[in-house]
C-alpha positions as CSV (number, residue, x, y, z in Angstrom):
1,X,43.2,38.9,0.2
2,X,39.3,38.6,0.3
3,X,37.7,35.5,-0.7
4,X,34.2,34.4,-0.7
5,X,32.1,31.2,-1.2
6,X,29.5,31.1,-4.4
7,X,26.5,28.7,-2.9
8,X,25.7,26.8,-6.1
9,X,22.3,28.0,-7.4
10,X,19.2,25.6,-6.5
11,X,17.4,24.3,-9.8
12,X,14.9,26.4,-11.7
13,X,11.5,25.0,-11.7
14,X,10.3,24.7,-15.0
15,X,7.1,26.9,-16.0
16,X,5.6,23.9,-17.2
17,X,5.4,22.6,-13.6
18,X,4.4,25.4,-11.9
19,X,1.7,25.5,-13.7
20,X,0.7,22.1,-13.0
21,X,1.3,22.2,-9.3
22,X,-0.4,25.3,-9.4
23,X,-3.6,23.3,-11.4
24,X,-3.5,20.2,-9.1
25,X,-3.5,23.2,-5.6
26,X,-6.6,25.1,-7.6
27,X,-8.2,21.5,-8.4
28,X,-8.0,19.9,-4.9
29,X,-9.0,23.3,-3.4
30,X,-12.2,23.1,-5.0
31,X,-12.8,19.9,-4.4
32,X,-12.6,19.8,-0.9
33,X,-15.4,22.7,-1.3
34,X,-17.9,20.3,-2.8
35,X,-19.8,18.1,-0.9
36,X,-18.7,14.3,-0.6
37,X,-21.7,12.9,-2.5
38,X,-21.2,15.7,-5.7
39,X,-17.1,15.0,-5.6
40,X,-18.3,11.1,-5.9
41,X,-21.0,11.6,-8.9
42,X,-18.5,13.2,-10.7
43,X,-15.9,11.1,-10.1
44,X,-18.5,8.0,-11.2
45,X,-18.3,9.7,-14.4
46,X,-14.4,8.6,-15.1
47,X,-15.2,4.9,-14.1
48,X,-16.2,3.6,-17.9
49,X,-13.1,5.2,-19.1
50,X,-11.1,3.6,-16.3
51,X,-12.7,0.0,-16.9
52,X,-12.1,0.2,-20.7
53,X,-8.7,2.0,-20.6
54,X,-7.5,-0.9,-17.7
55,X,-8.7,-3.9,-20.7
56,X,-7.2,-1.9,-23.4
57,X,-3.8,-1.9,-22.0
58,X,-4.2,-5.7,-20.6
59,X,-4.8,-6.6,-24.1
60,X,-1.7,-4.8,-25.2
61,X,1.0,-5.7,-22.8
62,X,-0.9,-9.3,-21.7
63,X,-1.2,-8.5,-18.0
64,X,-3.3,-6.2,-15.7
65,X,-6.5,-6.9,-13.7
66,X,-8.1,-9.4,-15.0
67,X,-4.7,-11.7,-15.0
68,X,-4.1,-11.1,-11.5
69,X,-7.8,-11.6,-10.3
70,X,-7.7,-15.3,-11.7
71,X,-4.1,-16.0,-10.3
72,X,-5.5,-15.0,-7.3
73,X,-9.5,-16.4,-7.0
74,X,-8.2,-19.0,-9.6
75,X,-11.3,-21.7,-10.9
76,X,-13.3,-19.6,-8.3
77,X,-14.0,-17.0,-10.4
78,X,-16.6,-16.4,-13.4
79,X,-17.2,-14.2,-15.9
80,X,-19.3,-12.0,-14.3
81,X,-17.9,-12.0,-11.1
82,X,-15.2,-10.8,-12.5
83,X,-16.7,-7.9,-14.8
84,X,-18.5,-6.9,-11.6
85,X,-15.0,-6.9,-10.0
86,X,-13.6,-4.8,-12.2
87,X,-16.0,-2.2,-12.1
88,X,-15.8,-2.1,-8.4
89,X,-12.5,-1.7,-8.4
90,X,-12.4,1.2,-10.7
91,X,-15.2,2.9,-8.6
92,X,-12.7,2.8,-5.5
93,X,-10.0,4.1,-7.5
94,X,-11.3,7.1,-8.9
95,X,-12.9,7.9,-4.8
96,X,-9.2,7.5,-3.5
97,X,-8.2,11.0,-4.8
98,X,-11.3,12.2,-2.6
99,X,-10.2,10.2,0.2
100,X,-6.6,12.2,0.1
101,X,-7.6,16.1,-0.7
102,X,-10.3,15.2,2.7
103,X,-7.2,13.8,4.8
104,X,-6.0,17.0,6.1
105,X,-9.7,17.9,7.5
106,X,-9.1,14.6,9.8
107,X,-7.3,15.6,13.0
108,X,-6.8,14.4,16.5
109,X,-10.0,16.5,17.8
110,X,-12.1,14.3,15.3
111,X,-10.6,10.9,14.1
112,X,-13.1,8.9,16.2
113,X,-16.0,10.8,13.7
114,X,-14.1,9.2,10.7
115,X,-12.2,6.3,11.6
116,X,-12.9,3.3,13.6
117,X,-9.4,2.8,15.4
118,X,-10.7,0.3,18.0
119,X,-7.9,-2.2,16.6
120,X,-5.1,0.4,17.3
121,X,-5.3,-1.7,20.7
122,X,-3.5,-4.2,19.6
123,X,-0.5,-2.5,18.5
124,X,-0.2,0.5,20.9
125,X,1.7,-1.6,23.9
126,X,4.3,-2.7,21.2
127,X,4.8,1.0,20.4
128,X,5.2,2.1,23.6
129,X,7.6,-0.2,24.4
130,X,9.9,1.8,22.4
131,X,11.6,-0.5,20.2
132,X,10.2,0.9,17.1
133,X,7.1,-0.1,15.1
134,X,7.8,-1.7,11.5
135,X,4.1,-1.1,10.3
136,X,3.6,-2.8,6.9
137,X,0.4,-2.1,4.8
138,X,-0.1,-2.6,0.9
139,X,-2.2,-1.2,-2.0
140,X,-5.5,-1.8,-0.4
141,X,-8.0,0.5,1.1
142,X,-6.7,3.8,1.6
143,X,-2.9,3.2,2.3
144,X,-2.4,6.8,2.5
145,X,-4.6,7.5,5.4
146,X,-2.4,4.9,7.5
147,X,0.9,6.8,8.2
148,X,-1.8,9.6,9.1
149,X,-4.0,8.2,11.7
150,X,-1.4,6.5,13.4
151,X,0.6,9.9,14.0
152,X,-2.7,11.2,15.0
153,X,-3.0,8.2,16.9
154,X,0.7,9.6,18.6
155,X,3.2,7.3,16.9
156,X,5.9,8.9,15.6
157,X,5.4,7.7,11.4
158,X,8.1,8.1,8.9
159,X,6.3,6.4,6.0
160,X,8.1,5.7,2.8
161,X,7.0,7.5,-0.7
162,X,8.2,7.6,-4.4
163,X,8.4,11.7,-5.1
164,X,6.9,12.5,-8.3
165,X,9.0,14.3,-11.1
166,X,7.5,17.5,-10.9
167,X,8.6,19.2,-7.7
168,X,5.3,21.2,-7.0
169,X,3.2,18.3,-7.3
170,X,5.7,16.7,-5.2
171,X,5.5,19.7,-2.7
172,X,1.6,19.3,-2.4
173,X,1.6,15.6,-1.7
174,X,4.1,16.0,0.8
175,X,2.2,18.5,2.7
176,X,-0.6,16.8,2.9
177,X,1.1,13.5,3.7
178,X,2.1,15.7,6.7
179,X,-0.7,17.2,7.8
180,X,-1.4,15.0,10.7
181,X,2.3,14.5,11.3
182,X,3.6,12.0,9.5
183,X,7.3,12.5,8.5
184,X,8.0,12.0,5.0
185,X,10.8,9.8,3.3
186,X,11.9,9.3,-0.4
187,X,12.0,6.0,-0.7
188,X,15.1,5.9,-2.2
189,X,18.7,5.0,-0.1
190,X,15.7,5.1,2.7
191,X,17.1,1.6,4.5
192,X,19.8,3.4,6.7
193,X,17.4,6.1,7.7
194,X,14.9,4.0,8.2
195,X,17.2,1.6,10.7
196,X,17.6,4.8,12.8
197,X,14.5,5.8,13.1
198,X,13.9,2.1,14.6
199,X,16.9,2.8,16.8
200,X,14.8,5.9,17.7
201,X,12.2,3.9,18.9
202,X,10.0,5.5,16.1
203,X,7.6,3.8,13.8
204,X,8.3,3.3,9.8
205,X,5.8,2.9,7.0
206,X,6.5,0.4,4.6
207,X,4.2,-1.1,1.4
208,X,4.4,-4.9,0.8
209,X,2.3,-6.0,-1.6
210,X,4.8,-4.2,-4.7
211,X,6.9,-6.5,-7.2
212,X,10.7,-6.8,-6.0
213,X,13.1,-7.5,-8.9
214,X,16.5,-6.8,-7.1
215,X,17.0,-9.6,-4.2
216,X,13.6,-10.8,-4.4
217,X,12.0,-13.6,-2.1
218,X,9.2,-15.9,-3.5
219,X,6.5,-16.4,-0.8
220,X,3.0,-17.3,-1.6
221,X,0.9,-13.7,-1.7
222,X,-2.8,-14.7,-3.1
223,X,-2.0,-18.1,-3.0
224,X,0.6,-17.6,-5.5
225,X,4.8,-17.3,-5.0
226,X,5.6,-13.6,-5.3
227,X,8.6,-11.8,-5.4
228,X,8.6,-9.9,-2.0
229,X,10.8,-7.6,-1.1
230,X,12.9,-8.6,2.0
231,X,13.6,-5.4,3.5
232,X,10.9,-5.3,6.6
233,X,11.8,-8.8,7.7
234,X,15.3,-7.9,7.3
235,X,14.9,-4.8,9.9
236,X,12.8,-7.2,12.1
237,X,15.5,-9.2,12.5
238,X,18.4,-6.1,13.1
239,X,16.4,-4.6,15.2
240,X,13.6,-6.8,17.2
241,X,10.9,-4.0,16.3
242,X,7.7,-5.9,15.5
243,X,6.2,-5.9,12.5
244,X,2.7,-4.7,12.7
245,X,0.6,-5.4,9.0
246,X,-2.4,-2.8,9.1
247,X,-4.5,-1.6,6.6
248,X,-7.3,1.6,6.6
249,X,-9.9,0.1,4.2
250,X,-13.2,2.6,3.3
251,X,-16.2,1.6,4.6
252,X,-18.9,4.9,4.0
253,X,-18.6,8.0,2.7
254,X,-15.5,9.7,4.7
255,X,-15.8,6.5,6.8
256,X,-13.3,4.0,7.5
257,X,-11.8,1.5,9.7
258,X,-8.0,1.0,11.1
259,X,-7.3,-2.9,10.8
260,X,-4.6,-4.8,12.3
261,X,-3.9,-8.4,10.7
262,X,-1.1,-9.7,12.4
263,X,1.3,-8.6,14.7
264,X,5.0,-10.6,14.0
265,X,7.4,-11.2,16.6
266,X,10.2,-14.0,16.0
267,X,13.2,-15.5,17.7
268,X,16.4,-14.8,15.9
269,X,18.2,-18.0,14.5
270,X,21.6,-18.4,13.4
271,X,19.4,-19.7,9.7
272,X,19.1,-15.9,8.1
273,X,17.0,-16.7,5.3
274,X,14.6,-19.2,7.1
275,X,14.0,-16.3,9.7
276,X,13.2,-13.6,7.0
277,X,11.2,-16.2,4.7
278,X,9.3,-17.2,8.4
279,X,8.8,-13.7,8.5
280,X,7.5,-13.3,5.0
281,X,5.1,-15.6,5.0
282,X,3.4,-14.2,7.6
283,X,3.1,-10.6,6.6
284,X,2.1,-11.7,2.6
285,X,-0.6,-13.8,4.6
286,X,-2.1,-10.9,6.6
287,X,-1.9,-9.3,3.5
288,X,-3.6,-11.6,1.9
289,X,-6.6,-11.7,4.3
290,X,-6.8,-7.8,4.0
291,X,-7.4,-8.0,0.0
292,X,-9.6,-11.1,0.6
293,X,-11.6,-8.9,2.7
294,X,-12.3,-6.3,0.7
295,X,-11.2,-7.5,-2.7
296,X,-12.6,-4.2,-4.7
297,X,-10.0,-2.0,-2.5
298,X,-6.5,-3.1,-4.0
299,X,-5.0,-2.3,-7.0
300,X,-5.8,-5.2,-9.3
301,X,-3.6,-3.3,-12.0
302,X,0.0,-3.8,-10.3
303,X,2.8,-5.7,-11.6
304,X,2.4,-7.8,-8.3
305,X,3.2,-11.1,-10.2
306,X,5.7,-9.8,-12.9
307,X,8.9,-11.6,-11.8
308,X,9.3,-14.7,-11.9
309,X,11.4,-17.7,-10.2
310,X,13.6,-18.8,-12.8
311,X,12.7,-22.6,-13.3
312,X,9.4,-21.8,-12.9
313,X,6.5,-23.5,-15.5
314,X,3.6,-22.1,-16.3
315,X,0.3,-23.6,-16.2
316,X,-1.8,-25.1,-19.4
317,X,-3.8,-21.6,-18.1
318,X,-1.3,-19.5,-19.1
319,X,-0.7,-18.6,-14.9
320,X,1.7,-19.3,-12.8
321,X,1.6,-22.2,-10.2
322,X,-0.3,-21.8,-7.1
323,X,1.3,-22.6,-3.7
324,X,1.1,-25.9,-2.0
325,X,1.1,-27.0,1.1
326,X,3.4,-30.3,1.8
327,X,0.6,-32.5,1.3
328,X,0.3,-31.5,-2.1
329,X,-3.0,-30.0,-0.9
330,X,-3.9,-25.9,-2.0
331,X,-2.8,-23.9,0.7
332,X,-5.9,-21.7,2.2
333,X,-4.6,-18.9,0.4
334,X,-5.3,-20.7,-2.7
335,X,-9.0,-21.3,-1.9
336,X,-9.8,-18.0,-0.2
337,X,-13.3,-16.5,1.0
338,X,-16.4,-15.9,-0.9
339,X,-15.7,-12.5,-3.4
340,X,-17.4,-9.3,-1.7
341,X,-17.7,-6.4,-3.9
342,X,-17.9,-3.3,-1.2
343,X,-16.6,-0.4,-1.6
């Protein structure tokens, strides 16, 4: 008696989608045809509906950019600092989907013509050590181009992504998200993966500057406790893989700059949750630094200070509490540097 397996059918892509993917392909394709200063004019042209579309929706839900630029610059910012902020912020925004459909056109034959990688330095003997490389960035600069120049760079990256809904979009991204090869993960059930890729002796990209609400950890970040999520400082601790907090902020037109804020080693304890809260602190501090640096290069608009520690009291402001040190003193988180607007 014959018998034969049916493979179950894969799932139809809607038309809908294709036609998307196939608009985003078209778009990006043109784009990369145009010269940088035209893509940049035109893009210019979105920023008034980004500034007011960013204020309309803070008014609405009661949190957005202009909430988390006084948690985080606090009696240190005005009025017009802030305006100017926001606008600055906007402008980098809209250039960041220039900075991506360019990516591909950086390879290993040409990095040093777009990015200034001097501070690789610092983190290639840990690499090549082979324990694995936990490299943690956030929302600042261009966090896409990181995973990218350090395969170029010849680390072996498997950086972390949500996939978008529509598969051909989803498709694109992840092709040029590998164009310089970087190895692509969905960020979801990632941790075990992402363990053995340690193992491996291979390096992992992970963001840290997102809201956590499952298992969160409150560490200052901008002078202020934020719910952080544990897991790189949990895999520092499995593993003994430093954790490397880099950042590729934009300094010209196609022009940028590899920076590395702190490299974390610590010494295992039998305390678990004073280790990964030691570990923490550091890498929200480095983070810190990075947005401090370049303050019109993160993504003011993130739910970054959404959750909450339970007993927590707001301020007569309306904000939450800012960190303290012991002494009762603002930590220098809290005070900061002077506010630079480049882009």
């Amino acid at each position: 008696m014959m018998s034969h397996v049916t493979s179950e059918p894969s799932p139809s892509i809607p038309l809908s989608h294709r036609a998307i993917g196939l608009a985003v392909v078209l778009f990006t394709a043109v784009l990369r045809l145009l010269p940088v200063v035209v893509s940049r004019f035109l893009f210019d042209i979105t920023v008034p509906f980004l500034v007011v579309g960013s204020w309309i929706r803070e008014k609405r839900v009661g949190r957005g950019v202009n909430r988390n630029l006084h948690i985080a610059f606090r009696d240190q910012l005005t009025p017009g600092m802030a305006m100017r902020l926001r606008w600055a912020w906007a402008r980098h925004m809209t250039w960041l989907f220039i900075d991506f459909v360019h990516m591909p056109g950086i390879q290993k034959e040409n990095l040093s013509r777009f990015v200034d990688c001097e501070d690789w330095d610092r983190v290639r003997a840990e690499y090549e050590l082979s324990k694995g490389l936990i490299c943690v960035t956030g929302h600042i600069g261009v966090p896409e181009l990181l995973g990218h120049v350090a395969s170029l760079l010849g680390a072996v990256v498997n950086g972390v992504f949500r996939p978008p809904g529509i598969t051909p979009v989803g498709d694109y991204l992840t092709g040029v998200r590998s164009s310089g090869g970087q190895r692509v993960l969905s960020k979801w059930n990632v941790n075990w993966p992402l363990k053995k890729a340690l193992d491996r002796g291979e390096g992992i990209g992970l963001t840290g500057d997102e809201n956590t609400v499952k298992n969160p950890v409150f560490v200052p970040f901008l002078g202020t406790p934020a719910a952080t999520n544990p897991i790189p400082a949990v895999l520092h601790r499995a593993t003994g893989a430093p954790v490397a907090v880099m950042t590729v902020h934009r300094r010209g037109r196609l022009e940028y700059r590899l920076h590395v804020w702190d490299v974390i080693h610590i010494t295992k304890t039998d305390d678990r949750d004073a280790d990964i809260e030691a570990i923490l602190l550091r890498i929200n501090a480095a983070l810190s630094r990075a947005i401090r640096s370049s303050p019109a290069q993160w993504f003011w608009g993130m739910r970054r200070f959404h959750t909450r520690p339970p007993d927590e009291v707001l301020g007569k402001d309306g904000l939450p509490p800012a960190a303290h040190s012991q002494g009762g003193a603002p930590t220098p988180e809290v005070r900061g540097a002077p506010i630079e607007l480049t882009t």
